[in-house]
C-alpha positions as CSV (number, residue, x, y, z in Angstrom):
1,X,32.0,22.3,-4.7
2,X,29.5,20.2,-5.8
3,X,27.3,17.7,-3.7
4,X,28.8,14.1,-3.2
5,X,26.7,11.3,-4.6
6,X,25.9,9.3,-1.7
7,X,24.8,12.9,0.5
8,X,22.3,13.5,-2.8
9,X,20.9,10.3,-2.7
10,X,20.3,10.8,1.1
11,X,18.4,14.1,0.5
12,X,16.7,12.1,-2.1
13,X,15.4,9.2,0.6
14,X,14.8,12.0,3.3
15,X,12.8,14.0,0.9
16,X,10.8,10.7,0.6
17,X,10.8,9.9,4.1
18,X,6.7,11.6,4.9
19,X,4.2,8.3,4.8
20,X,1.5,11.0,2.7
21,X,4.1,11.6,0.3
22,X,4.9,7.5,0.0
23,X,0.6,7.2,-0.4
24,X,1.0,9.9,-3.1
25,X,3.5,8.1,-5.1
26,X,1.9,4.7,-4.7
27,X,-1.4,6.3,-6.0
28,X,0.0,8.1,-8.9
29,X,1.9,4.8,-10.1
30,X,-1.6,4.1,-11.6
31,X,-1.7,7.2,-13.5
32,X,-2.6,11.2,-13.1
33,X,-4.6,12.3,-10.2
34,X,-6.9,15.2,-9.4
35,X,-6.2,16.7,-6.2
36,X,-9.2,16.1,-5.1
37,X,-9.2,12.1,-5.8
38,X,-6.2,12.7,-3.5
39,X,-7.6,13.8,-1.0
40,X,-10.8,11.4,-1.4
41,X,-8.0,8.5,-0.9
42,X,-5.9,10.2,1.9
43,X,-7.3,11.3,5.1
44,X,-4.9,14.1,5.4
45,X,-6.9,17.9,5.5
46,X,-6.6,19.8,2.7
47,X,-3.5,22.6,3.7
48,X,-1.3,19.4,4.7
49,X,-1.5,17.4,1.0
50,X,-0.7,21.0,-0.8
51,X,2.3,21.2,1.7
52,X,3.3,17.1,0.3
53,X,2.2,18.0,-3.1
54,X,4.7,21.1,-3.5
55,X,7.8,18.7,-1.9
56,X,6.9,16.5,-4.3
57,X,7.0,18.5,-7.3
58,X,10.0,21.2,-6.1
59,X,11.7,17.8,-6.0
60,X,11.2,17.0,-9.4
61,X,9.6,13.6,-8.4
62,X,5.9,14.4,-10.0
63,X,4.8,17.0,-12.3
64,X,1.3,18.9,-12.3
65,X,-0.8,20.8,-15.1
66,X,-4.0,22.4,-14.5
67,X,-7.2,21.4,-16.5
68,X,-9.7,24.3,-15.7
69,X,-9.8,24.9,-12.2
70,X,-8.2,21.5,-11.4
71,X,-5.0,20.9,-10.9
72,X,-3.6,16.8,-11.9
73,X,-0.4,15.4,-10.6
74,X,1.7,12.8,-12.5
75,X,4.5,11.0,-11.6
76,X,7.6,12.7,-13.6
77,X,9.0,8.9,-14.3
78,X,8.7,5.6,-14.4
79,X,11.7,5.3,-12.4
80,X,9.6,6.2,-9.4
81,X,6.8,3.0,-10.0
82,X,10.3,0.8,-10.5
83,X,11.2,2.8,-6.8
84,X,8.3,1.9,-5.3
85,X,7.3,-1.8,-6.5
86,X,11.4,-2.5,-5.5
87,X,11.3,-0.8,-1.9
88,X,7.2,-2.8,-1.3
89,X,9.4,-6.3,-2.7
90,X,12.3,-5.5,0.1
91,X,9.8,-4.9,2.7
92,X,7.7,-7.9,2.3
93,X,11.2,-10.3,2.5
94,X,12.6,-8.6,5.0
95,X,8.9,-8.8,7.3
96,X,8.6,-12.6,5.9
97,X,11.9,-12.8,7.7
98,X,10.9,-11.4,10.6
99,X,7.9,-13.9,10.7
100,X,10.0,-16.8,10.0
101,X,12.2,-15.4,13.1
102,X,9.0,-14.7,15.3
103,X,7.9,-18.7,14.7
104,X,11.3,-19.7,15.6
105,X,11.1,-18.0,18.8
106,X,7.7,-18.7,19.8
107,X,8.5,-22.3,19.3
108,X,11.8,-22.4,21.2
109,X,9.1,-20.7,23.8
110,X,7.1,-23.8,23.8
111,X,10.1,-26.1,23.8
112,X,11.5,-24.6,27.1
113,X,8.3,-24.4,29.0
């Protein structure tokens, strides 16, 4: 029986739920990265990025090629940019939201002091 859509796309957002994996992907949106510029940009040790690094490539999500001894990852799509830039736009409304909501209180605060 195959996988329902909706449990898919929840492995999907799980799979993406690790913040190194999140810095990865916004890193890679401009353009292919060593390893090592990875790790130069992350403080994460060395065995831990590998471990976000395979996830992130079983999953399909970014790709990797070796030049000499060093290996470059790539995001597999532009989907994933468009997935990011969408999910930094939702959290920026829905925090201006919250700071519109955090004035509101403060001043009923004031008000009933």
């Amino acid at each position: 029986m195959p996988v329902p859509l909706y449990q898919a796309k929840a492995e999907f957002f799980r799979m993406l739920g690790h913040p190194v994996r999140i810095q990865i992907l916004e890193l890679l949106q401009d353009g292919p990265l060593a390893v090592r510029e990875l790790l130069a940009r992350i403080e994460v040790e060395p065995p831990a990025m590998s471990q976000q690094l395979a996830a992130l490539r079983r999953s399909g999500i970014v790709t990797s090629s070796r030049e000499g001894p060093t290996v470059v990852y790539t995001l597999a799509g532009g989907d994933v940019a468009e997935l990011m830039q969408a999910a930094r736009r939702i959290l920026t409304e829905l925090l201006a939201g919250r700071n519109e909501l955090l004035a509101e209180l403060r001043e009923a605060e004031v008000i009933a002091s």
